[in-house]
matplotlib code that plots the C-alpha trace (Angstrom):
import matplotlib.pyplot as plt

x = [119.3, 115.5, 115.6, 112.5, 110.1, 111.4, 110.2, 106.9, 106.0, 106.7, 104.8, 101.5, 102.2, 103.0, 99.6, 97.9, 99.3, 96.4, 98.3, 101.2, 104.5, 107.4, 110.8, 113.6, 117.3, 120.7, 123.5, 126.8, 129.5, 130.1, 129.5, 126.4, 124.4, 125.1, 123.6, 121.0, 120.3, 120.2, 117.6, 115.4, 115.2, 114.2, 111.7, 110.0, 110.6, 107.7, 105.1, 103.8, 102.5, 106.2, 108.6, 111.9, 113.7, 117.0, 117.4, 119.8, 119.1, 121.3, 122.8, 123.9, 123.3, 119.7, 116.4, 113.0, 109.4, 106.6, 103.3, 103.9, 103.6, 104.0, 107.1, 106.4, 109.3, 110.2, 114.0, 116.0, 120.3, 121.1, 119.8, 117.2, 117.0, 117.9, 115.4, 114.6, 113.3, 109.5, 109.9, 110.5, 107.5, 105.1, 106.7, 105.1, 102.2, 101.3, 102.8, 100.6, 98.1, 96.7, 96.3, 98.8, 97.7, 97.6, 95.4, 93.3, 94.1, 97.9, 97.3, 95.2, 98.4, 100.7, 98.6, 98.0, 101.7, 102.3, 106.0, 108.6, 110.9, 113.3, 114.2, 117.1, 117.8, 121.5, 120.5, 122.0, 120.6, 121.3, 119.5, 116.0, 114.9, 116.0, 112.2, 110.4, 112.1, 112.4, 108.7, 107.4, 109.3, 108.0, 104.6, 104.6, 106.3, 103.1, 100.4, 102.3, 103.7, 106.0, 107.7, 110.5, 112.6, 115.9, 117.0, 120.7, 122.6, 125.3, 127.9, 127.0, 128.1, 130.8, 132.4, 129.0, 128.8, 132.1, 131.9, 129.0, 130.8, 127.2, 128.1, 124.3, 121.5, 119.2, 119.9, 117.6, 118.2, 115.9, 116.9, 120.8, 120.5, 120.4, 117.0, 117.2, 118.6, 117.5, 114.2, 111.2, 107.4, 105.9, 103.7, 106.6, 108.1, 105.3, 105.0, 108.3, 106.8, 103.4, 102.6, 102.1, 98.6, 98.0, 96.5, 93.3, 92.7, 92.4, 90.9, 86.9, 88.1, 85.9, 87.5, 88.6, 87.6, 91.8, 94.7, 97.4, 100.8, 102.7, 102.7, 104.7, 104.2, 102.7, 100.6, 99.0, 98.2, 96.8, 95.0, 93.7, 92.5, 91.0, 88.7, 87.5, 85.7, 83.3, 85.4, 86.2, 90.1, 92.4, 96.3, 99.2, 102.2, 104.7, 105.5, 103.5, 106.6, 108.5, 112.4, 110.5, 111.2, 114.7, 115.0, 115.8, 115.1, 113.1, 112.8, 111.4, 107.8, 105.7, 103.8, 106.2, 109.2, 110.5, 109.4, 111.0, 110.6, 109.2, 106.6, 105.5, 104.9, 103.0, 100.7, 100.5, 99.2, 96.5, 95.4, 94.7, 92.7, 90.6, 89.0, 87.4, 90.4, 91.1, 95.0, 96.8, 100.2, 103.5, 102.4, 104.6, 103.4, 105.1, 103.5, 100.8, 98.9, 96.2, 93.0, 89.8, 90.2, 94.1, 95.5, 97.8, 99.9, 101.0, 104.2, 102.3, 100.7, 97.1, 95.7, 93.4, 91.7, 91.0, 89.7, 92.5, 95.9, 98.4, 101.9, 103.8, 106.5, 109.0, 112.7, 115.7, 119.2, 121.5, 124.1, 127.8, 127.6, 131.2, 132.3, 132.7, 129.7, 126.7, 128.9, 129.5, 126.0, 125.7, 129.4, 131.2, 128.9, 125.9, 123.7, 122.7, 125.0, 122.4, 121.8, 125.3, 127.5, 128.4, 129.2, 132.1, 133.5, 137.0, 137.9, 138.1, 135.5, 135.2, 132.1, 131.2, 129.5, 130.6, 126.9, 124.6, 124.1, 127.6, 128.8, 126.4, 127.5, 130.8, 130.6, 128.5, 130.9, 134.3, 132.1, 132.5, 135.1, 138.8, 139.0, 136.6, 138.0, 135.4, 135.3, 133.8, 133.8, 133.5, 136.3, 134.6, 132.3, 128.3, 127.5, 126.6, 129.3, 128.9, 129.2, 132.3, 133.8, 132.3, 133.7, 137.6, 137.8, 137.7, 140.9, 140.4, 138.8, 140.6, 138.9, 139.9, 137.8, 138.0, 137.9, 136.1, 135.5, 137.3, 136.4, 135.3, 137.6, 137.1, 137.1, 134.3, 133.8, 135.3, 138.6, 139.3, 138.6, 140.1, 139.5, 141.0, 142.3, 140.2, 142.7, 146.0, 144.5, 146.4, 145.2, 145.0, 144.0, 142.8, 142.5, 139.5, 136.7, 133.6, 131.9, 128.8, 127.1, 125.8, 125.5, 121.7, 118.2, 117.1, 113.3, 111.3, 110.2, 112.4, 109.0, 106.9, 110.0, 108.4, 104.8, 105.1, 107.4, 110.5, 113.6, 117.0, 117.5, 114.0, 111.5, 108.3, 107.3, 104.3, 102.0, 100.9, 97.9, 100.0, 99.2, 101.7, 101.8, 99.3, 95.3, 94.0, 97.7, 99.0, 102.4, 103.4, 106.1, 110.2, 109.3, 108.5, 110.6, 109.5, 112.7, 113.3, 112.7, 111.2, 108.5, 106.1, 106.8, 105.6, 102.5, 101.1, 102.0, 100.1, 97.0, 97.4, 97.7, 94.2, 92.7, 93.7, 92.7, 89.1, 88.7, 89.7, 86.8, 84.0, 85.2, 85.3]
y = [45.7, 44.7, 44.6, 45.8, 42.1, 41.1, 44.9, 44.9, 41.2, 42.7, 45.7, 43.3, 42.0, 45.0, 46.1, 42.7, 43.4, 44.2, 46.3, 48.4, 46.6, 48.1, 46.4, 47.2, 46.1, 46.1, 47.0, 48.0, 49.2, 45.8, 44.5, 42.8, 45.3, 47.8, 45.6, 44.9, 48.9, 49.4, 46.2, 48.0, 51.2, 49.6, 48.1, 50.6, 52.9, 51.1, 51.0, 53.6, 51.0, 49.6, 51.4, 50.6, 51.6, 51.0, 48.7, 46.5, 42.2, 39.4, 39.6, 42.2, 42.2, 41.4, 42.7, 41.9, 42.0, 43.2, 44.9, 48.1, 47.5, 43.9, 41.2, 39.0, 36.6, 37.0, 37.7, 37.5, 37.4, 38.3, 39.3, 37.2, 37.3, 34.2, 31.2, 33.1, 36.3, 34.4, 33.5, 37.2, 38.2, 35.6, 36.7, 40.8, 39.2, 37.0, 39.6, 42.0, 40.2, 38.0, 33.9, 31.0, 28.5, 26.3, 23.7, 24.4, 21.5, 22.2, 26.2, 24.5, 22.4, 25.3, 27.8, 25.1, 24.5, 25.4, 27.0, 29.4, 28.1, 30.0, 28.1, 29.3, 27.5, 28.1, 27.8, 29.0, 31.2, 28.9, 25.8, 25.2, 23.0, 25.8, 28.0, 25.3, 25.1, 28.9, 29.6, 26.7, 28.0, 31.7, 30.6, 28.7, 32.3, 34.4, 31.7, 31.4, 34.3, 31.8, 31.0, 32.7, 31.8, 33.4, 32.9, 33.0, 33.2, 30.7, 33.2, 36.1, 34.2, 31.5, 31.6, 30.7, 28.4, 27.2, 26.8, 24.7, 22.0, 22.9, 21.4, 20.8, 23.1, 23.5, 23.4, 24.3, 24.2, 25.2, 26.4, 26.4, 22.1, 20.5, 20.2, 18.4, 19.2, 18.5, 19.5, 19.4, 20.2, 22.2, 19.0, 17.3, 20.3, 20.4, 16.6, 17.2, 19.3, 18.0, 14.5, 12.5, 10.7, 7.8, 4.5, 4.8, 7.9, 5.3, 2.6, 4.0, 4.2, 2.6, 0.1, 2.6, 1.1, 2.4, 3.4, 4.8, 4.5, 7.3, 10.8, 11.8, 12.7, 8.6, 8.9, 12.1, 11.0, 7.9, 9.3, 12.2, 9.5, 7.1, 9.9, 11.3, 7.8, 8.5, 5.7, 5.7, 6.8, 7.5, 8.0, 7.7, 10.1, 10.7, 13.8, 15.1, 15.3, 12.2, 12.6, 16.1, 18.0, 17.5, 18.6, 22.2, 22.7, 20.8, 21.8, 18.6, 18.1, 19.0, 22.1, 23.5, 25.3, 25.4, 25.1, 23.7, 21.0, 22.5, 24.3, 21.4, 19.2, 22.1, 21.9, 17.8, 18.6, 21.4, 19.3, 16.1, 18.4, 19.3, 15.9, 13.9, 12.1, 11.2, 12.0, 10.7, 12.7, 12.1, 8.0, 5.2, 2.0, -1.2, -4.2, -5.2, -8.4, -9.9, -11.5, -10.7, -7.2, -6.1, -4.4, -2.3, -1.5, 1.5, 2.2, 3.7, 0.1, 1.7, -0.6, 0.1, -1.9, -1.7, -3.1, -2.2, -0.8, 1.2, 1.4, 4.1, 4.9, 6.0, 5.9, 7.2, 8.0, 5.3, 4.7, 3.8, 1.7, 2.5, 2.8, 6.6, 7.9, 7.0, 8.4, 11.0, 12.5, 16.2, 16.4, 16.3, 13.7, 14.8, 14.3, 17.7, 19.7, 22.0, 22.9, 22.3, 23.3, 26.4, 25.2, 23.8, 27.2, 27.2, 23.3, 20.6, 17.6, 14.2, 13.7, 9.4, 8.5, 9.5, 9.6, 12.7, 13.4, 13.3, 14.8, 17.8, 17.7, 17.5, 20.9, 22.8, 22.6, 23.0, 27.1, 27.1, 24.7, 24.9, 21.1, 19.0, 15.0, 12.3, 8.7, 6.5, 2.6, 1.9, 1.9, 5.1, 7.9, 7.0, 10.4, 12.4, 13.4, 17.3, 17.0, 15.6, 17.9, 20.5, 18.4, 17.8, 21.7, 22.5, 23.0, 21.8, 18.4, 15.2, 12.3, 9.0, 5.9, 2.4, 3.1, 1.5, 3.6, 2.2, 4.7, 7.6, 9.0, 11.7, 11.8, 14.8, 15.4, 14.3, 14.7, 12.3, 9.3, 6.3, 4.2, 0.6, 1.0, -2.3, -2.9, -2.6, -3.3, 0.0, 1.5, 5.9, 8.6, 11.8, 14.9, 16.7, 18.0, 16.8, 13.8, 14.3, 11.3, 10.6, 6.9, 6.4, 5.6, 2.6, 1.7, 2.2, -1.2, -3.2, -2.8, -5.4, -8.4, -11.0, -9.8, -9.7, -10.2, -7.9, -7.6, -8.0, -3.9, -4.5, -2.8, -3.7, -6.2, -5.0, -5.4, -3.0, -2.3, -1.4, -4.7, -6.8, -10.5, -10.1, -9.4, -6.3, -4.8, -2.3, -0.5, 2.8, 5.0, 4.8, 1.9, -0.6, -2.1, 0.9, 1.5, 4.9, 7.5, 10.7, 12.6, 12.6, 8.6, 8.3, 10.3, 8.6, 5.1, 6.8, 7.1, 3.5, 1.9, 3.8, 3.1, -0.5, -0.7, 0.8, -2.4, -4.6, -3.6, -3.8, -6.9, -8.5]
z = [24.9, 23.4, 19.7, 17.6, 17.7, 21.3, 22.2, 19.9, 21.5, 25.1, 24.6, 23.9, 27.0, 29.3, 28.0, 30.3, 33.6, 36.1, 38.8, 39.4, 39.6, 41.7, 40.7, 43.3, 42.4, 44.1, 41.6, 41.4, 38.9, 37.5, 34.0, 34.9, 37.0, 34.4, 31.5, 34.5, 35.1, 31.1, 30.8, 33.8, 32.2, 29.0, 30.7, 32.6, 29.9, 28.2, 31.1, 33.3, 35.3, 36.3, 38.4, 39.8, 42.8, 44.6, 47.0, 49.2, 48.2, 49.5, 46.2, 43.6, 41.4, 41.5, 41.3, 42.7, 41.3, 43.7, 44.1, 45.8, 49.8, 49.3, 48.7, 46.2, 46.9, 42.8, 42.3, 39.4, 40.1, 36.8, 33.9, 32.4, 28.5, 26.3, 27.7, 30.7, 29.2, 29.0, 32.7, 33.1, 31.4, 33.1, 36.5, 35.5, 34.5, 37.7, 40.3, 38.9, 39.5, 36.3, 37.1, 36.3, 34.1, 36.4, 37.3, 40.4, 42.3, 42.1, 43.3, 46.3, 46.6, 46.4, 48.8, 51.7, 52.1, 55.8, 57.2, 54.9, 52.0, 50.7, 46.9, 44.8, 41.1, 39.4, 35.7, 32.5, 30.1, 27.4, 29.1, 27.7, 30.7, 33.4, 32.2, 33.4, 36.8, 37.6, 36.1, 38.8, 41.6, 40.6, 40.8, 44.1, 45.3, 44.0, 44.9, 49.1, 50.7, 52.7, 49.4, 48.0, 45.0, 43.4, 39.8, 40.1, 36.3, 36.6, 34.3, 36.6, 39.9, 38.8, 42.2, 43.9, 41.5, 41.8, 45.5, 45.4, 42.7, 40.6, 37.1, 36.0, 35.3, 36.7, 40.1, 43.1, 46.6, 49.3, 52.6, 51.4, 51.3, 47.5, 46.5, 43.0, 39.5, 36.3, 34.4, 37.0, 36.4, 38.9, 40.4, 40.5, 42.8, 45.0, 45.0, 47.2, 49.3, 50.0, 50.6, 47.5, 47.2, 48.0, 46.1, 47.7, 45.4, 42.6, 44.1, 43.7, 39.2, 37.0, 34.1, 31.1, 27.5, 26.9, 29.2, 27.8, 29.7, 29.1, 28.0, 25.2, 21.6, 21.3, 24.4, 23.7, 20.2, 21.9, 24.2, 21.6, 18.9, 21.5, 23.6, 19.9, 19.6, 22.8, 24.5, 28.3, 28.2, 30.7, 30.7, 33.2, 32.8, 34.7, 33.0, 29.8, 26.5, 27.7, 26.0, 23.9, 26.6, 26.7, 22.9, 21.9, 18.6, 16.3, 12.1, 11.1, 12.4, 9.0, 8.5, 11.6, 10.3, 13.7, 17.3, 20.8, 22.6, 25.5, 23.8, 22.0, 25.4, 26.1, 23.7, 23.8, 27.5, 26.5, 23.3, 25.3, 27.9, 25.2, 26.1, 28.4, 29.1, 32.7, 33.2, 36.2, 36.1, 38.0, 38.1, 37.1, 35.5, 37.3, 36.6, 33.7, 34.0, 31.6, 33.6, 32.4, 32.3, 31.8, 35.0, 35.9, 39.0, 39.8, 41.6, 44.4, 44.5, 42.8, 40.5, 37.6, 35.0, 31.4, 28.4, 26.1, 27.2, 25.2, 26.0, 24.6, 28.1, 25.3, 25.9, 27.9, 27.7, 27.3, 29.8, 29.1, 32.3, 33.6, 36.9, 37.8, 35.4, 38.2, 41.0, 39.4, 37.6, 38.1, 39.5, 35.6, 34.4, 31.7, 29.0, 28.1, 25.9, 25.7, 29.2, 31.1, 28.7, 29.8, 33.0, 31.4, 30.0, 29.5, 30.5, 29.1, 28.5, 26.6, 24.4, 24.7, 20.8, 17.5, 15.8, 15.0, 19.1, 19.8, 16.7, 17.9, 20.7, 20.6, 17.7, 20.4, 23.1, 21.3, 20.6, 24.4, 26.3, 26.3, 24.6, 23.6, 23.0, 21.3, 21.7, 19.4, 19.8, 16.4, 13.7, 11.9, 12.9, 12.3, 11.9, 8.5, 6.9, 6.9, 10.9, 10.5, 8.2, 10.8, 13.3, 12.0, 11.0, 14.6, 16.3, 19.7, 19.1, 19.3, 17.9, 19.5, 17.1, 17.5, 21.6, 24.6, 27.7, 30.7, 33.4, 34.2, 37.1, 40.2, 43.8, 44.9, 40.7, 37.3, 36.7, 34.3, 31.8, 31.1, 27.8, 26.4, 22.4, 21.0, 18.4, 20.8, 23.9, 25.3, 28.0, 27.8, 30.2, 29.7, 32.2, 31.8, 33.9, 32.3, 30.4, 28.1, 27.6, 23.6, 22.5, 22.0, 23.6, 25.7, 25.7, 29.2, 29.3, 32.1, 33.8, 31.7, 32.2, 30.6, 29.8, 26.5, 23.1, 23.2, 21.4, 22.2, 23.1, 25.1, 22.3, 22.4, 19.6, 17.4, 14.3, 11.4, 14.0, 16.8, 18.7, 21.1, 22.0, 24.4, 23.3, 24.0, 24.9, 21.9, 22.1, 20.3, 20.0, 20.6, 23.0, 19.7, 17.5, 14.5, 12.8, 13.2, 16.6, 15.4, 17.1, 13.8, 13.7, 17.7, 16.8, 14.2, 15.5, 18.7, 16.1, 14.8, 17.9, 19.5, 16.1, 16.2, 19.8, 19.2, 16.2, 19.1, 21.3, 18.5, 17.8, 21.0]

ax = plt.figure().add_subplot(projection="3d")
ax.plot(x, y, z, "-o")
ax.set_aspect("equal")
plt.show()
C-alpha cells in the first residue's frame, strides 16, 4: 500500500523508535480492515521492533498502538494514510517512547490533569486541519494514562457519522458529548480542560520596547525583525499561522516550490523561538489605548504596556450574513472545501462567490458531490478565466450570476437555499444539503473601534513605514489597507513595520 519514498522516509523513522511497540487490531472481512491488515503487515514487515496482534476494540475496524504490558490510549478507526499518515508516524515515535515537541509547561499541563477522558475526533483523510487535532489529542493520550483518544475516518464509518449529523471535520467529542470542531492547537485543547490563567500572570510584566499583536506570517516577521535589534519584544497570539493554517497548498512563496500551510505555521513558531521573544499564546487583544506608554487589554482583562505596538491580527472569513448560515455552522454550513468536503459525498451543495476561492471551490467539490450550484452576486464571474473554462466544462455545476443570497434554510441542518434574481427581483430555491461559504476576508480589527484611521471594509490605515494614525502604533499584514493579501506581502510589511518601529524609538 506504501510506495517506494513514502516507505524509504518511514524506514528513517522506524529506525528512532526507543522501545518495542505492540499494535493490536480488531478486523473483519470488510474492505477497510483488509486494506487495514495489508497496511499492518507492511508496517511490521519493516521493524523487528513492531508487532501486531489480534484483538477485540469497541470498533472494527481499528487498531491500537501500545508498549507491550501497557495501554497507550492511541487508536486509529481506520486507516491512516493521506494527512494522517504523519500523525501515524509521530504516534510510533512517542509510544515508543521518544519526547513530543512540546513545550514543558504544556506536558506539566497535560500530566496534572486529574479524572479519565475518553476523546474521539471524526476527521477526513483529505482535511489538512484534522493532523493537528488528532496529533494533540494523541499526545495528551501518551503524556496521561487517563486519556484516551480514537481517530475515527469519517468514509470508513458514514453511518456513525451520519447519526451524529457530523458535517465538519474535525470533530471531537469527549465522553460521547460534542467537544468542539474545527482546527484546534493542542494548548487550546487543554485550555478546555484545565483552568485558563488568569491576568494576574501578566500583571508583574515589564514595558516591552514592541508588542506585536498577532501571530501570523506579519507577526512573526515582526516579532523576528524587532528581537534581532536587542530590543525588549513580546507578542500576543492567539494561535501561531493566523488564516495560514487554514491553507493547503501554497506554490507561490519564493525560493519554495511547494509547502502547506500547516507546516509553514510551524516553522513561523520555531523561527520566532529562536529569540528572546516573550510569546503569550491563546490571548486576545481587546482594547488599545495611548497614554504615556501605549496599553493593551487583554480579553482576560491583563494589561501590558509598551513603547511601540504592532498590530498585525490578520483577517477572517467573510460572512454572507444571512439568516440560516449562523444557525446552521457545522450542520451544512462551511468554509473549508478542503476539509468537509467529503462529508458531502454524493449530495448536493451550493458554493456562495464566483472569484478564485469559490471558483476552487466549487471545481473541487463537483470531483466529489452529486451537484455542486454557484452563486455569484455580480453580473460576471471575478475569477481567472482558465477556472472558468474548468468550471463550465463540468457537468454538474449550475452557475446562477447576477444573484443575492436570501436564506440559507434547515430545521436540525441545511436543507436548502433561497436567493433574490437582482435583475427580476424573482425569488428561487434550491434543495441541497450543504453551503460553502467563499466571498472574501474581513480584517480582525472591530476590536480598535475608533482608535485609530480605518477604512471603510475596517483595514487599518498605514504609511510606507508601516505606521497608523496614532504615534508609536504600526500595523502590518492583511489587517492594512496593502492592496493585495499574500503571505510573502504580510511578511515583509511585518519587517517594515518592526524596522519602522525600531526608527520610532531612536528617535524619540
Amino acid at each position: 500500500m506504501l510506495d517506494a519514498d513514502i516507505k524509504q522516509q518511514l524506514d528513517q523513522y522506524l529506525q528512532l523508535l526507543e522501545s518495542d511497540l505492540l499494535i493490536k487490531v480488531s478486523a473483519d472481512s470488510d474492505p477497510v480492515s483488509v486494506d487495514m491488515l495489508a497496511f499492518l503487515d507492511e508496517l511490521s514487515g519493516m521493524s523487528s521492533r513492531i508487532s501486531v496482534e489480534n484483538a477485540q476494540l469497541p470498533r472494527t475496524p481499528s487498531f491500537s498502538v501500545n508498549r507491550p504490558g501497557e495501554e497507550s490510549g492511541v487508536v486509529f478507526a481506520g486507516v491512516p494514510l493521506g494527512h494522517e499518515f504523519t500523525s501515524l508516524v509521530l504516534a510510533l515515535l512517542q509510544v515508543s517512547g521518544r519526547a513530543p515537541k512540546v513545550d514543558q509547561s504544556v506536558i506539566d499541563q497535560i500530566k496534572s490533569i486529574k479524572g479519565t477522558y475518553a476523546f474521539e475526533s471524526y476527521i477526513s483523510l483529505s482535511c489538512h486541519n484534522c493532523p493537528d487535532v488528532v496529533q494533540a489529542l494523541n499526545v495528551m493520550s501518551v503524556l496521561n494514562p487517563g486519556i484516551s483518544h480514537t481517530m475515527i475516518d469519517g468514509a470508513a464509518y458514514k453511518a456513525e457519522v451520519e447519526s451524529k449529523d457530523i458535517l465538519a471535520v474535525p470533530s471531537v467529542y469527549l465522553d460521547g458529548e460534542f467537544f468542539g470542531s474545527g482546527r484546534m492547537s493542542l494548548e487550546e485543547i487543554v485550555a478546555k480542560i484545565v483552568e485558563a490563567p488568569d491576568a494576574s500572570v501578566f500583571s508583574d510584566k515589564a514595558p516591552f520596547d514592541v508588542l506585536v499583536i498577532g501571530g501570523g506570517p506579519a507577526g512573526a516577521s515582526s516579532a523576528i525583525y524587532a528581537a534581532r535589534k536587542g530590543i525588549r519584544t513580546g507578542i500576543v497570539a492567539e494561535r501561531f499561522g493566523g488564516q495560514v493554517m487554514d491553507t493547503v497548498g501554497i506554490e507561490n512563496f519564493i525560493s519554495v516550490k511547494y509547502t502547506e500551510g500547516a507546516k509553514l505555521a510551524a516553522g513561523l513558531e520555531e523561527h520566532v523561538k529562536e529569540y528572546n521573544v516573550d510569546i503569550m499564546k491563546l490571548q486576545r487583544a481587546k482594547r488599545l489605548e495611548k497614554k504615556e506608554l501605549i496599553e493593551v487589554e487583554l480579553e482576560n482583562g491583563a494589561i501590558l504596556r509598551s513603547k511601540t505596538v504592532i498590530l498585525a491580527t490578520g483577517a477572517r472569513w467573510r460572512n454572507v450574513n444571512v439568516p440560516g448560515e449562523a444557525e446552521f455552522k457545522n450542520k451544512g454550513v462551511a468554509y473549508c472545501p478542503h476539509c468537509d468536503g467529503p462529508l458531502f459525498a454524493g449530495k448536493d451543495v451550493a458554493v456562495i462567490g464566483g472569484g478564485n476561492s469559490g471558483i476552487e471551490a466549487a471545481i473541487d467539490l463537483a470531483g466529489i458531490v452529486r451537484h455542486v450550484t454557484v452563486l455569484e452576486f455580480m453580473p460576471e464571474l471575478k475569477a481567472d478565466s482558465v477556472l472558468q473554462e474548468r468550471l463550465y466544462s463540468l457537468p454538474n455545476v449550475t452557475v446562477y450570476k447576477n444573484v443575492q443570497t436570501k436564506e440559507i434554510t434547515g430545521t436540525d441542518k441545511v436543507d436548502g437555499i433561497s436567493f433574490i434574481e437582482r435583475d427580476s427581483g424573482d425569488v428561487k430555491h434550491v434543495e441541497l444539503q450543504g453551503v460553502f461559504v467563499q466571498i472574501g476576508l474581513v480584517p480582525n480589527t472591530d476590536w480598535l473601534s475608533e482608535t485609530l484611521e480605518r477604512t471603510r471594509m475596517g483595514e487599518i490605515v498605514v504609511d510606507r513605514q508601516g505606521a497608523t494614525s496614532v504615534p508609536g502604533v504600526f500595523a502590518a499584514g492583511d489587517c492594512t489597507n496593502s492592496p493585495y493579501k499574500q503571505i510573502i506581502i504580510s511578511m515583509g510589511s511585518g519587517a517594515t513595520a518592526a524596522l519602522g518601529a525600531f526608527d520610532y524609538l531612536i528617535r524619540n
